[in-house]
N, C-alpha and C positions, 0 to 999 in steps of 0.2 A: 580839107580845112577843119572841117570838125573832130577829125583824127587828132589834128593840132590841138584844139582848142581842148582837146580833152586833156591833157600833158601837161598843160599850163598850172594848174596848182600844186601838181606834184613838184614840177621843177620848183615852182615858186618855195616848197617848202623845203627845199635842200638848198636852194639858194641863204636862205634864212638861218640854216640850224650852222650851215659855215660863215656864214658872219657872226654867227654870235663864238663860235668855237676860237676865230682870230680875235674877236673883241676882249676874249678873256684869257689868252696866249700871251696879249701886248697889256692886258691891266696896269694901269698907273695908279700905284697908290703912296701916299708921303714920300715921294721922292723916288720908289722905287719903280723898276721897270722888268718884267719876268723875260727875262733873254731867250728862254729855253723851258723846258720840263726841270732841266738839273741847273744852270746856269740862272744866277739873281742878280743884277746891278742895282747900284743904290747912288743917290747923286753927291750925298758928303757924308760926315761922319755924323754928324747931327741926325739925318737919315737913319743909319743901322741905329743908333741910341734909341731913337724913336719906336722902332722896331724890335729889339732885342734889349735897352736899359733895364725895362720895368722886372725881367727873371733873368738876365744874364747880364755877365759882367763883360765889359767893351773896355780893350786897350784903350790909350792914347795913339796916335798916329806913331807907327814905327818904320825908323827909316834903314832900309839893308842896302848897302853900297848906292844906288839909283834910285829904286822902288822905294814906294813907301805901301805898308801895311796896316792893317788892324786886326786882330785877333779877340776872338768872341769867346766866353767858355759859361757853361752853363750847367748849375746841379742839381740833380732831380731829387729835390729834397721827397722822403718816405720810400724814393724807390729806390736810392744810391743811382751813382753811375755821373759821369761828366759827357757833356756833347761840344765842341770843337766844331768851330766855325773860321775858315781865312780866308780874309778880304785883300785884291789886291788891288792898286790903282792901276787902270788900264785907262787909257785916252779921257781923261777928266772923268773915271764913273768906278766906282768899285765894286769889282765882280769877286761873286762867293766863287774861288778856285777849287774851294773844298770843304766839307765839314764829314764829320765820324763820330761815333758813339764810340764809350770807353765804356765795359760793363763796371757792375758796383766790385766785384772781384776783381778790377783791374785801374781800381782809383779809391782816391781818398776824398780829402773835400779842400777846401780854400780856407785859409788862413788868413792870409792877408788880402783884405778889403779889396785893393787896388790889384791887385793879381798881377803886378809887375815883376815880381821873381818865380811868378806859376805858372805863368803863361808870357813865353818869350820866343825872343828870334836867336838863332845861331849860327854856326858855321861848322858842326860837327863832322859831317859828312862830305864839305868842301864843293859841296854844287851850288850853282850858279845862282839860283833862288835862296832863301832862305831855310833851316832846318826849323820848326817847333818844338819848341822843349814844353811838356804837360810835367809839371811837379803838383802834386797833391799830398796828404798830410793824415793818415787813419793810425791808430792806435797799433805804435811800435812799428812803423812800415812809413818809411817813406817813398813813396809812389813816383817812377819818372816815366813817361813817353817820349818819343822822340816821331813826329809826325816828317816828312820830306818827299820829293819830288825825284831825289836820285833816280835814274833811270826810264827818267821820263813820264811819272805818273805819280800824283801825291796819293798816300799811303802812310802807314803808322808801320815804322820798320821793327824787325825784328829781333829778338837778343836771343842769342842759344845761352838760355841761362836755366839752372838747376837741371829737372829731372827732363825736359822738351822747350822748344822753340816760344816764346810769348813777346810781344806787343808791351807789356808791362810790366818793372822789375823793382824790386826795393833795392835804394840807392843812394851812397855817399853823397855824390855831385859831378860834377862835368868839370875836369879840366883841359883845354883847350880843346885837343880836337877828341877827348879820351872820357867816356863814364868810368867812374869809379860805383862797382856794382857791392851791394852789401846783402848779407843773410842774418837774422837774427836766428841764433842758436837757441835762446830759449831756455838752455840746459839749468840755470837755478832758478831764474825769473823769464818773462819776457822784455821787462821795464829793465833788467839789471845785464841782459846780455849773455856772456860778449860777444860780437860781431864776428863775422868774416867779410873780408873784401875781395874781387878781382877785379882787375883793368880791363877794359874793353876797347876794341874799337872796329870801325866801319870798316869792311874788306870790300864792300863793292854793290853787296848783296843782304848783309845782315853784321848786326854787332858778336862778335865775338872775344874773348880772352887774347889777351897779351900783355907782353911782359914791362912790369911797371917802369915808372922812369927812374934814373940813376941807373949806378952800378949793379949789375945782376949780383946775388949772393953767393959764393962758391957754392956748388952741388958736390959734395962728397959723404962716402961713411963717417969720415972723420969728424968733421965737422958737424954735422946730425946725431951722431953717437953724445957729442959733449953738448947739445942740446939738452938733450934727452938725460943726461947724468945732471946737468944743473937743475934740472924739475924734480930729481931727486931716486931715478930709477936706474939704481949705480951699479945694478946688474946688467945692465941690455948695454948691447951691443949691433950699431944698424951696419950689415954689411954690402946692402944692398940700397942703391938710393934712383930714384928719377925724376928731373925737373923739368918744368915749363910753366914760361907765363907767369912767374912768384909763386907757383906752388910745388910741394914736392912732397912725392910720398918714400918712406925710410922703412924698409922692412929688416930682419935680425932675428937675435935671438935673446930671451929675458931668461930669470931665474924661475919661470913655467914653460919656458919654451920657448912658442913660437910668439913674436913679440911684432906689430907695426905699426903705424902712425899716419899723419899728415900733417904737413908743417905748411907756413903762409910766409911770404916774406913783405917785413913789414920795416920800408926804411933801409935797403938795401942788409937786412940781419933777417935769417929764421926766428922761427916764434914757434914751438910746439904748439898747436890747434889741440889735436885729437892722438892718444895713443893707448893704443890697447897690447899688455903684454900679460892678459890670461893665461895665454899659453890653447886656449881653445882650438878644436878644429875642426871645428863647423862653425858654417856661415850663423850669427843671432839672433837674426831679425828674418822674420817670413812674412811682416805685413808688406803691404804695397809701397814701392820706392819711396814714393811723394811724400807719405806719410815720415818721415825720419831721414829725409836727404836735406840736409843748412848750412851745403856748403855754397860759396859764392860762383865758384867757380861751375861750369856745367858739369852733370855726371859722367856726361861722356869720355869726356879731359879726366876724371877721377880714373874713367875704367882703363882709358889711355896710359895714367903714371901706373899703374895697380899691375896691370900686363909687364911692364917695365920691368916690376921687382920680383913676376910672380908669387903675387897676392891677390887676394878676394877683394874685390869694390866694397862687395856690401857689407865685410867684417871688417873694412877699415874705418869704414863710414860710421858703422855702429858704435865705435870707439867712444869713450868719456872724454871730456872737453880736459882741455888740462888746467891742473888748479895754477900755475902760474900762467898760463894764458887768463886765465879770468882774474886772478888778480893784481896782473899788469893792467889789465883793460878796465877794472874798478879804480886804481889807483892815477895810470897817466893815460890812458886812455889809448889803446892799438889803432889809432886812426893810422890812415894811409899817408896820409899828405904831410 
């Protein structure tokens, strides 16, 4: 008995420290109720306002085929960076299904007050839930995410865009199920452009290039060669050409030599981008890719046409932007749409 009686406060104090461990697992506070470690339910929308109004901006209730949602976004003014919160209605109570951080390198900021065009719902990816679309707004960069469940786990998908894989890309817009992705070249301004674009879309697993809508533009020398004479370089001759996805690289021969390019197709017609007919023959550039790759398209697909015509990626790439590409895109504007 005494053996017992000795045990007795010990027990009594693990009885104790686990009541109070469930007391504050199930905390009730303004409507909410902690589900989980990672799971939050909240009881209306009044609720999360309450919770997340005073530094983050809260949708209106949005409705996707059945479901209704609410979408949270928040920005950490001095530090950059956006944070992404989504609420879904489950059995009268709305559970956080998800939230993620976007770093400052991979977000802009909000524009518009109500964040109704910044923070939305879609159908990009065609699953069953809803997609999120993140649009943000930083200087000469229009910033898109695409947040989704595809595959069974929500996630901020991926785009093979530029030089590797990212989470975050500067970008036209979204038409139906397709981003239209953009690079700003930079070459006279960064305010003054011009652009390139590619099309993108969801294979399963990540955003990738493809080939714009309408008519594709015929892929020939012939055709690229009279490109390339109307920008005014009535020497060159492309004999060599490879397309995919609206872009195409044209390689040949100029009044220095060796002469190539890369053209975009904008509106079912070529648009000379970039062409370099120095005649050089060596690669130009020896800094790091990142630093001087603004094309829309990924490099990879670049190294892909480049192989095609055997040609250098990285001496195509280096190429001058073309003066009638820039001042087409000054004048009417090389948008895609």
């Amino acid at each position: 008995m005494a053996n017992i009686l000795k045990f007795l406060p010990a027990a009594r104090k693990i009885y104790i420290a686990i009541a109070l461990v469930v007391l504050a697992t199930i905390g009730i506070s303004g409507g909410r109720i902690a589900a989980s470690a990672t799971t939050t339910s909240y009881s209306s929308r009044w609720a999360i306002f309450q919770e997340f109004g005073k530094t983050y901006h809260v949708t209106p209730i949005l409705v996707f085929r059945a479901g209704k949602w609410i979408l949270v976004g928040r920005q950490q003014y001095g530090l950059g960076g956006v944070r992404v919160l989504i609420f879904h209605l489950v059995d009268h109570r709305w559970m956080d299904v998800y939230n993620t951080d976007f770093k400052a390198d991979q977000s802009g900021f909000f524009v518009d007050g109500s964040i109704r065009n910044e923070l939305r719902l879609s159908s990009i990816t065609q699953s069953s839930d809803p997609d999120v679309i993140l649009s943000t707004t930083s200087a000469d960069y229009s910033w898109l995410s695409i947040i989704s469940d595809a595959g069974g786990k929500w996630h901020a998908l991926r785009f093979d865009y530029s030089t590797e894989p990212t989470i975050a890309i500067d970008a036209f817009g979204v038409r139906g199920h397709l981003v239209i992705a953009e690079t700003d070249t930079c070459e006279f301004s960064c305010a003054q452009g011009p652009e390139t674009y590619a099309w993108y879309h969801f294979n399963g697993a990540m955003f990738v290039p493809t080939q714009p809508p309408g008519t594709p533009a015929p892929c020939s020398p012939q055709l690229l060669t009279s490109v390339v004479r109307d920008d005014g370089a009535n020497d060159v001759s492309i004999t060599r050409v490879d397309c995919k996805d609206g872009w195409a690289i044209g390689a040949g021969n100029g009044k220095h030599g060796r002469a190539s390019g890369a053209f975009e197709q904008i509106r079912s017609k070529w648009v000379e981008l970039a062409f370099n007919d120095s005649g050089e023959t060596d690669d130009s550039y020896r800094r790091p890719l990142s630093d001087y790759y603004l094309f829309a398209i990924p490099y990879s697909l670049t190294e892909q046409l480049c192989r095609g015509v055997g040609e250098s990626a990285k001496w195509v790439i280096a190429a001058p932007i073309s003066r009638t590409a820039y001042l087409a895109y000054l004048k009417h504007g090389l948008f895609p749409s």
